[in-house]
N, C-alpha and C positions, 0 to 999 in steps of 0.2 A: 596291353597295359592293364595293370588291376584297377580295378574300380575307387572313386574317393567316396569316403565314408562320413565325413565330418567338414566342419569349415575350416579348421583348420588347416587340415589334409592339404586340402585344394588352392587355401593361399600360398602353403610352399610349394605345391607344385608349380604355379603361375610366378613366384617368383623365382624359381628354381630356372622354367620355361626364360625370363625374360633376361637371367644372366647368362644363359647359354648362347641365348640369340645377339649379344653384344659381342660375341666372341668371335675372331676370323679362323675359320676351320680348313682346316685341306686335306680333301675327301681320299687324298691318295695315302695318308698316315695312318696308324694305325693309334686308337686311345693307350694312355697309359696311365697307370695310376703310381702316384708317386707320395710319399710317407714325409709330410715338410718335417719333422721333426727330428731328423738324421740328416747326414749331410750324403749320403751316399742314394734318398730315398725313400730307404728299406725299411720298413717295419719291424722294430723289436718293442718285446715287452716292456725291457728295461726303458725305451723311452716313452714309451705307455706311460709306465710308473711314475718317472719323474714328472710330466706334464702335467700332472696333477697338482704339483705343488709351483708349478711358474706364479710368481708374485709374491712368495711365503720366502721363507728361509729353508734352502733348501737340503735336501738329505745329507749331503756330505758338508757342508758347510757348519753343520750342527753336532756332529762328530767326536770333537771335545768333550760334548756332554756325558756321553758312556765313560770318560778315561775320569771326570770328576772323583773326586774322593767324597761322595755322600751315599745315600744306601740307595737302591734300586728304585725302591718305588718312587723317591723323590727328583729320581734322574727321566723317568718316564714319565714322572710328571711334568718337568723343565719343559722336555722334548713334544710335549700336546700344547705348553705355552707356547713355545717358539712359533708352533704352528696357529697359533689365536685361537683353539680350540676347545680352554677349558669353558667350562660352562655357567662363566659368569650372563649377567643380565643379558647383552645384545645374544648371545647362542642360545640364551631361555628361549629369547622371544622368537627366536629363528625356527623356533622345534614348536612353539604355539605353545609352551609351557608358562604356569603361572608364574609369576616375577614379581621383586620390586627393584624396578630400574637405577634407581638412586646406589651410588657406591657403598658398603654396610661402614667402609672406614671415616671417609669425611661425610656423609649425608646431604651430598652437594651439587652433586657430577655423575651422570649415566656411568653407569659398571660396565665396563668390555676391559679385556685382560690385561691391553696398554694401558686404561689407568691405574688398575688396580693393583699392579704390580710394577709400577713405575713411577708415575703420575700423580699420582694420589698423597694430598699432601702429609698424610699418617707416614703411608711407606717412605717420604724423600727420610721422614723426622726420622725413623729408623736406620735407613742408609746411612743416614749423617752420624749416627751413631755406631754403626760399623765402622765407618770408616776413620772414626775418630782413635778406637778402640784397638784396629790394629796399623794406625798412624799411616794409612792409606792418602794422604790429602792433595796426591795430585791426581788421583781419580774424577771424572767428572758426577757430576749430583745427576739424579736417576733420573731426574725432567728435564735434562740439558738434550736428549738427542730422540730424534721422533718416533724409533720404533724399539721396542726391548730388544731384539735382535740384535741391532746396529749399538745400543748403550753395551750390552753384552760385550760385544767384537769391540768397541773402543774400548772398554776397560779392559780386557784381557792382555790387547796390545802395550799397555802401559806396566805387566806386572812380570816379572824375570819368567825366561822362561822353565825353569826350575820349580817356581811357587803357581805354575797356571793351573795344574791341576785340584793343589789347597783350595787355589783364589775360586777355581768353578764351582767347586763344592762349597764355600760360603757363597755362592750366591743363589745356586741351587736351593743352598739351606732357609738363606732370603724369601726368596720365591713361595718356598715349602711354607715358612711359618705367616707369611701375608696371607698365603690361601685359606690357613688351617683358621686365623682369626676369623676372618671372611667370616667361613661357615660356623665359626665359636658365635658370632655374634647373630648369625641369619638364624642358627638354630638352637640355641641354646639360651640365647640373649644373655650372654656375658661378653666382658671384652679385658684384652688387658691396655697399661699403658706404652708408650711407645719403649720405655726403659722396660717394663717387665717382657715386652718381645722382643726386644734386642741380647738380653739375658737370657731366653730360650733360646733364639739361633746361638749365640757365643756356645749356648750348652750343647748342642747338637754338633754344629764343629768340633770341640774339643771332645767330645765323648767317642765319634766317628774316627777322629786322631789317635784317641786312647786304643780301640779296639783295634785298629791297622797295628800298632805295635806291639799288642800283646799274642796278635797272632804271628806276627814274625820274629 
């Protein structure tokens, strides 16, 4: 056995040691290592890969986002929210980076990506305004359901399946322009009002729309 080096080391060995010794062994078997994350076992990458995200929204569940009708960068943005890992205040502070905790929208409520693209009573005031805008009004409001994930997947559920790619890409575009103010206001110290960003996203939709059909 190799030598322990630290105290660490040596507390999991010793707990290591005391969960082995709870176990009934039969010396005439031979050990076997088995992979819980497969049903067969066996070790693959591919569930490597996935296990990373158990708790999150996960790869293929998020899928739709690539078919959105909005432009790239904004789609690969979606896809790092879904994940909780844009880098609002609570991932600042994760990374030891300087901060100010407080939301830059309402000045009220700790910033993590749930409120701030959801929750946040700026973003509901703009929602209410899409959805006013394209007479959407049996969609639920943006604070009705606990994770953006799940408000995402219920509103998509409710919109034909014909218009779900539109409907992604407004909400992508949603997403896009709550972030962009975010940093309008952390670094720049301007802001606009909840009408003049709803008026940007309506422009970003409708321009994205324009340009799908002058290329076809």
């Amino acid at each position: 056995m190799l030598p322990l080096h630290s105290g660490t080391e040596f507390r999991e060995y010793a707990s290591l040691w005391e969960q082995i010794s709870l176990l009934d062994r039969n010396p005439d078997m031979e050990d076997e290592i088995i992979w819980r994350w497969t049903s067969d076992g066996e070790y693959t990458t591919k569930s490597a890969y996935r296990i990373q995200f158990v708790g999150q929204a996960g790869r293929q569940s998020i899928t739709p986002i690539w078919k959105a009708k909005s432009e790239p960068k904004c789609k690969f943005f979606a896809w790092i929210l879904l994940h909780r890992k844009i880098l609002t205040a609570n991932n600042l502070a994760k990374r030891g980076w300087s901060h100010d905790p407080l939301c830059k929208l309402c000045n009220t409520t700790p910033e993590t990506p749930k409120h701030l693209c959801k929750d946040c009573s700026y973003t509901c005031a703009v929602w209410d305004q899409l959805v006013n805008w394209l007479n959407l009004h049996q969609l639920p409001a943006s604070n009705s359901v606990s994770s953006i994930y799940r408000w995402w997947k219920k509103c998509r559920a409710m919109v034909a399946k014909d218009n779900k790619s539109f409907f992604d890409g407004l909400v992508i575009y949603f997403w896009w322009n709550i972030w962009k103010e975010r940093n309008r206001r952390t670094f720049r110290q301007e802001e606009k009002t909840v009408t003049e960003l709803t008026y940007l996203i309506k422009e970003d939709v409708q321009q994205f729309q324009h340009a799908i059909e002058v290329v076809n």
